[in-house]
N, C-alpha and C positions, 0 to 999 in steps of 0.2 A: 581292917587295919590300915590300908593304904587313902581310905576314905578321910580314915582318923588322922594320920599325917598330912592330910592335903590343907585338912582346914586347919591343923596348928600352924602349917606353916602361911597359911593366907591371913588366921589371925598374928602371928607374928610379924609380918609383911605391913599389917597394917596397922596394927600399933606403934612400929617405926614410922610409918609414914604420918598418923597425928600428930609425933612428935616433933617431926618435922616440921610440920604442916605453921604451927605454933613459931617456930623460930621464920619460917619465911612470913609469916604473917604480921609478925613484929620487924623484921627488915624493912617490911616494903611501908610498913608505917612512919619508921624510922626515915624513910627518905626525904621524905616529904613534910612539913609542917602542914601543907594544904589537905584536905579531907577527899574521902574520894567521892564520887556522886553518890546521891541518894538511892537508895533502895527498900525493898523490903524487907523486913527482920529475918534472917537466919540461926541456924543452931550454931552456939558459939563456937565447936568444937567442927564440925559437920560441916557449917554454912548453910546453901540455900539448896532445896529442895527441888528440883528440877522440873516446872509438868511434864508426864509422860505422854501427851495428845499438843495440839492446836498449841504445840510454842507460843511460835508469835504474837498469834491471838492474846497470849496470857502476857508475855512481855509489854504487847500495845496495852492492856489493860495496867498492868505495873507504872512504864509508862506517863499516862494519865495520869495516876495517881501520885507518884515520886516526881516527876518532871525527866524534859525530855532526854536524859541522859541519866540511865542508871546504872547502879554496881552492882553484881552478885558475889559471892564468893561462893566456888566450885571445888571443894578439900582445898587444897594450899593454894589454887590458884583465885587469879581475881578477872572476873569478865563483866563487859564494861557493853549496854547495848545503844546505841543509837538512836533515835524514833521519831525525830523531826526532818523536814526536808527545808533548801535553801528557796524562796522565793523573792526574786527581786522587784518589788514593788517599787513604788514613787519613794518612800520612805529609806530603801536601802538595808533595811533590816535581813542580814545575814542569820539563818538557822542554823544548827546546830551541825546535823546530822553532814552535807555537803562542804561545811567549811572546816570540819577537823578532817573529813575525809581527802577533800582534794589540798586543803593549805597545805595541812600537815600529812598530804602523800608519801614524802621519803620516809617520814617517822613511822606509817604502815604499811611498809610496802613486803613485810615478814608473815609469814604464818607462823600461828604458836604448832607446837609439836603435836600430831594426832597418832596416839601408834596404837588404836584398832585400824582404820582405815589407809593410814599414811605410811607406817612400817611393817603391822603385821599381814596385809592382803596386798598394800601396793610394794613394801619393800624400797620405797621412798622413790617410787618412778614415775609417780604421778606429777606432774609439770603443778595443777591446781595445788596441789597440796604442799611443792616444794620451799624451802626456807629458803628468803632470802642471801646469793651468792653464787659460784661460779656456776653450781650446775644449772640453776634456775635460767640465767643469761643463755646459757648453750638453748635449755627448751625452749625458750621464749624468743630468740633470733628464730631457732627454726621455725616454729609456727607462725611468728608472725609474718613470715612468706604468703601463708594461706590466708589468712583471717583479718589482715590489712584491707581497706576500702578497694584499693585498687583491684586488689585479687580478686575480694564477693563480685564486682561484676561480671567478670566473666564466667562464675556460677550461675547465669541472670536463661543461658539456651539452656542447661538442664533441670530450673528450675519451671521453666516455664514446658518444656515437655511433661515433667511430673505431673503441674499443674491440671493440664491436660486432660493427663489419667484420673488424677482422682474426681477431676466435676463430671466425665463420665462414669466414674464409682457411684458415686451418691447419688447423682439420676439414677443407675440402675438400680440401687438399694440404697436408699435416705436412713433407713433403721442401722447401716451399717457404715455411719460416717465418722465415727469414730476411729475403727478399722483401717478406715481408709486416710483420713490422716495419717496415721501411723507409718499406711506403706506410704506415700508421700514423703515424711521427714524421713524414714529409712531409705527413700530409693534418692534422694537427691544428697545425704551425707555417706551412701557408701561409694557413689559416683565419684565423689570430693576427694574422700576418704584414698578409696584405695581403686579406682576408677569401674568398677563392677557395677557390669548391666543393674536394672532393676526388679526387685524382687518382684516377683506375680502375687503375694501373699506374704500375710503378716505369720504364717509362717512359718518363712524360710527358717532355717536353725541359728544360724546369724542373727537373727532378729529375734527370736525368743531368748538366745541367751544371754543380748547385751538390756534385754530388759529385764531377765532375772538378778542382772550382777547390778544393774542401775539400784536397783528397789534394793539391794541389800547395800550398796556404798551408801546412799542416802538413810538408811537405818541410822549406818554406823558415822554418819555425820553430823548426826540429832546429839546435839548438847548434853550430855549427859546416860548416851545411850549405853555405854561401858562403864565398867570402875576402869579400867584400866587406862581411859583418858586422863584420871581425876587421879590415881596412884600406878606409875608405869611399871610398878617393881614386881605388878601382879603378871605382867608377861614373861616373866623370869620362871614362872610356878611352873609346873610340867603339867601338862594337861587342861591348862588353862583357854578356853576359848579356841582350842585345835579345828573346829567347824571354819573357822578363819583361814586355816593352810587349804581346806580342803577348793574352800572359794579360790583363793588364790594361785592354784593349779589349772583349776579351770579357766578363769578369767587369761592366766598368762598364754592359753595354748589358744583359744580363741581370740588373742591381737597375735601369737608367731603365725598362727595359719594361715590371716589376712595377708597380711605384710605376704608372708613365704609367697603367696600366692604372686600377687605383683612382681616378687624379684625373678619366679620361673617365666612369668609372661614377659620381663626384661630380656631374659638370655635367649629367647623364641622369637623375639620382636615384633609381640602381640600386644605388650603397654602400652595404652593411653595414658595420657594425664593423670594425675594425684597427687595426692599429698606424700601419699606413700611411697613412690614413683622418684619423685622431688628428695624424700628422704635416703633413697636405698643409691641414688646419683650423687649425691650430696655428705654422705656419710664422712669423709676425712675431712672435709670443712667445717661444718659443726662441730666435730671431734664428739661425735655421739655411740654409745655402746649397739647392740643388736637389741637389749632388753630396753634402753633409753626410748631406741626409735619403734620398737614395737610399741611399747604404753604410749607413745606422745599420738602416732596414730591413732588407738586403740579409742586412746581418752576422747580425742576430736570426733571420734565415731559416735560413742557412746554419749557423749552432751549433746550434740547434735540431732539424735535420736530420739532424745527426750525432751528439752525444751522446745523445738520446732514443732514438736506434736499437741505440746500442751497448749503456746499460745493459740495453736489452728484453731483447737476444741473452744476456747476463750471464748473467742470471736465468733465462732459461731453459737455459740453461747447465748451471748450477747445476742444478736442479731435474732433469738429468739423470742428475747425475754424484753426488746422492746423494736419491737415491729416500726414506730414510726420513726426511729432513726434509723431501721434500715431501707425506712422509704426513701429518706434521704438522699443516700448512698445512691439505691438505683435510681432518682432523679439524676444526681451528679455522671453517673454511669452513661446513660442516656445521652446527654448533653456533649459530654464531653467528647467520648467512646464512639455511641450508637448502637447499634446492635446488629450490626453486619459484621461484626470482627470482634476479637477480644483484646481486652486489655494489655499492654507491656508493658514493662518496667519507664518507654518511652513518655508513657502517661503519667507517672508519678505524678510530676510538680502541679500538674494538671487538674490534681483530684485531693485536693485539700479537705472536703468533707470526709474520704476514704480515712487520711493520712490521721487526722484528727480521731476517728472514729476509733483506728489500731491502737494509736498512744493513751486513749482514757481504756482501751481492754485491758492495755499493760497495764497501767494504773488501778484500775478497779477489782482484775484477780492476778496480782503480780505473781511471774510462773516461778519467780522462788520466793518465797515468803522471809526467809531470812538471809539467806546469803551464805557464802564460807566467810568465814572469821579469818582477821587480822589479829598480829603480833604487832603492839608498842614498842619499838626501837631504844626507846626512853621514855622518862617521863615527860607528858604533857599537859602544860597548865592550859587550861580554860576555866574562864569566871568562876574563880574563888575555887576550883574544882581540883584534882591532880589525878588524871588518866596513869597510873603506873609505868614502870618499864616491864616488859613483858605481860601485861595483860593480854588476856584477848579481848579484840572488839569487836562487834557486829555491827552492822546497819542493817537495821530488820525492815527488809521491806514494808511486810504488813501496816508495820506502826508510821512508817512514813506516807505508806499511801491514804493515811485517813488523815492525817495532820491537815485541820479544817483551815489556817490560816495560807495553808500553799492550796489547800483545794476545797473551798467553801463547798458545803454542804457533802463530806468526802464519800458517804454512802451513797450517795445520788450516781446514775451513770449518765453524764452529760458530758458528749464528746463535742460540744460548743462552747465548753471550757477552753479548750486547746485553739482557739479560733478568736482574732482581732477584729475589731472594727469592720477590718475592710476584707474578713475573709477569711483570714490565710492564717497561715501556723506563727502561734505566737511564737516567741525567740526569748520570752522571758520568764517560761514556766516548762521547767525539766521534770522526769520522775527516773528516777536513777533503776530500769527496769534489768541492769545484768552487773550490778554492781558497784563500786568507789573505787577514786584512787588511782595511781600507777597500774593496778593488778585490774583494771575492773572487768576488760575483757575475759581472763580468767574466770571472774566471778561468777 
């Protein structure tokens, strides 16, 4: 019986919301006399069909075929994907994809509303996920303490001890460098983070859990992965998607524990440096809650954890699957270096084959394939086009990375792309590897 009332009232739920759906779909046509970009056909009533696997993949193929800006419609709303990158050639020809993102930065500098991941698990604390306004400003002053230029370098002696570790890891066991990246980007962000030694192993509990919660927010950020993204009326239901509270109990008590931790090692006068540290000192100046400054930490823990590890794997990747540019490399190495010492951060400008080498891994397996999506501010015209007011938008990596006009031959891995005449790192070919826009650091 109670089975039977769940689904009357999820079918009633959502019969009001087609109906809906119908009347915002005729507004947002009504705004505009201009048409929105090209896409694939959709169910009149439904829209488009989401792939359940290789998004981006499918978009870059959509893409191709619609041109390089297209629409979907997702129930009542309207998502808009990106898939060209800006290259400034002799000719001056501006793409798509960098010039709505950066021109028209203030008009996306919003996220549309996500309330699996955004209100039902984060409870809207997530700094990434926040809409543009006060509180956003509060996260984003605080963090960018940490994550400004100035600040990563003095991450430059913890990184370079991690370092360390792990190329003695993989000498000892090469079958297990995966692993070992892992402790790497885990022992140099929780250093950052919340200034705690380094884990001996992947794992510590720390690190198994903010990899359980990673792999489930990135679920729940896949385009289509809930109805309740597409009709929010369904988190109203009782019983609805409750494995969500259950997540989000845990995730909250595993960023209080950290944080706690730091503020007892404050009152003992055992803290080091962190971010965490910087937040629990700082707290009436931000004007930041206990739960604010727990996720904002929490969150820099957790991205850090993830992306750091994937590009390592990239590249080494790479460096498998074509052996004569990483002959390269240790020519450059050699030369530069030698091999009575190792490398520092002091080497950079030094080692342009390196630098080149990193930029086409970004480029070739971008570590996010599509990005978090933007919120339209308003409507935006481009050529003959009308980008809605509140749509979401993407900039799909994937699709940008193959765009053969910013990178001939774009399946090729040729890190002499990235490299001038005379050398050295062009300054006139970007690949947007963490983002667009005002927010891109976020991204």
């Amino acid at each position: 019986m109670l089975d039977l009332a769940f689904e009357l009232k999820a079918l009633g739920a959502l019969i009001t919301l087609l109906l809906a759906a119908k009347v915002v779909r005729a507004k947002i046509r009504s705004r505009s006399r201009l048409p929105l970009p090209p896409g694939p056909p959709g169910h009149w009533l439904f829209g488009n069909a989401l792939p359940r696997a290789n998004q981006s993949q499918q978009f870059a193929e959509w893409i191709n075929t619609y041109g390089p800006i297209i629409s979907l419609r997702v129930g009542p709303k309207v998502m808009i994907i990106i898939g060209r990158q800006q290259i400034m050639v002799i000719i001056g020809r501006q793409q798509e994809s960098v010039d709505i993102m950066e021109k028209e930065g203030g008009l996306l500098a919003d996220r549309p509303r996500t309330v699996a991941a955004g209100e039902m698990l984060s409870r809207g604390l997530r700094m990434i996920l926040a809409p543009a306004g006060e509180q956003f400003r509060r996260l984003r002053r605080a963090a960018h303490t940490h994550l400004q230029a100035k600040a990563a370098e003095s991450y430059a002696p913890i990184q370079m001890d991690a370092a360390r570790d792990v190329i003695l890891d993989i000498l000892d066991d090469p079958k297990g460098h995966q692993a070992a990246a892992n402790r790497y980007a885990a022992s140099v962000i929780l250093r950052v983070t919340y200034g705690k030694t380094t884990p001996t192993a992947t794992d510590a509990p720390e690190i198994i859990i903010i990899q359980k919660m990673l792999k489930r927010f990135q679920m729940l950020m896949r385009p289509g992965a809930l109805m309740v993204d597409r009709y929010p009326i369904l988190k109203y239901i009782p019983g609805y998607a409750s494995y969500l509270e259950d997540w989000r109990k845990e995730e909250s008590q595993l960023f209080h524990k950290q944080l706690n931790r730091v503020s007892k090692e404050l009152t003992t006068g055992k803290a080091g440096p962190s971010f965490g540290r910087y937040l629990l000192e700082n707290q009436s100046s931000h004007k930041l809650s206990d739960e604010e400054m727990a996720y904002l930490a929490g969150s820099l823990f957790g991205a850090g954890s993830d992306t750091t590890a994937v590009a390592i794997m990239v590249v080494v990747m790479a460096a498998a699957c074509y052996p004569k540019a990483q002959e390269k490399l240790q020519e450059e190495l050699d030369i530069v270096v030698g091999r009575d010492r190792a490398p520092t951060f002091d080497d950079y400008n030094s080692l342009p084959q390196i630098e080149a080498f990193m930029l086409e891994c970004l480029r070739w397996r971008p570590v996010t394939t599509l990005g978090f999506p933007h919120r339209a501010l308003t409507d935006i015209v481009y050529k003959g086009y009308c980008i809605p007011k509140g749509a979401i938008v993407f900039g799909n990596h994937w699709a940008i990375s193959r765009d053969p006009n910013a990178y001939p031959n774009p399946d090729q891995f040729d890190p002499e792309r990235w490299l001038n005449s005379e050398g050295k790192i062009r300054d006139d070919l970007k690949f947007p590897s963490f983002g667009f826009g005002r927010r891109y650091v976020l991204d």
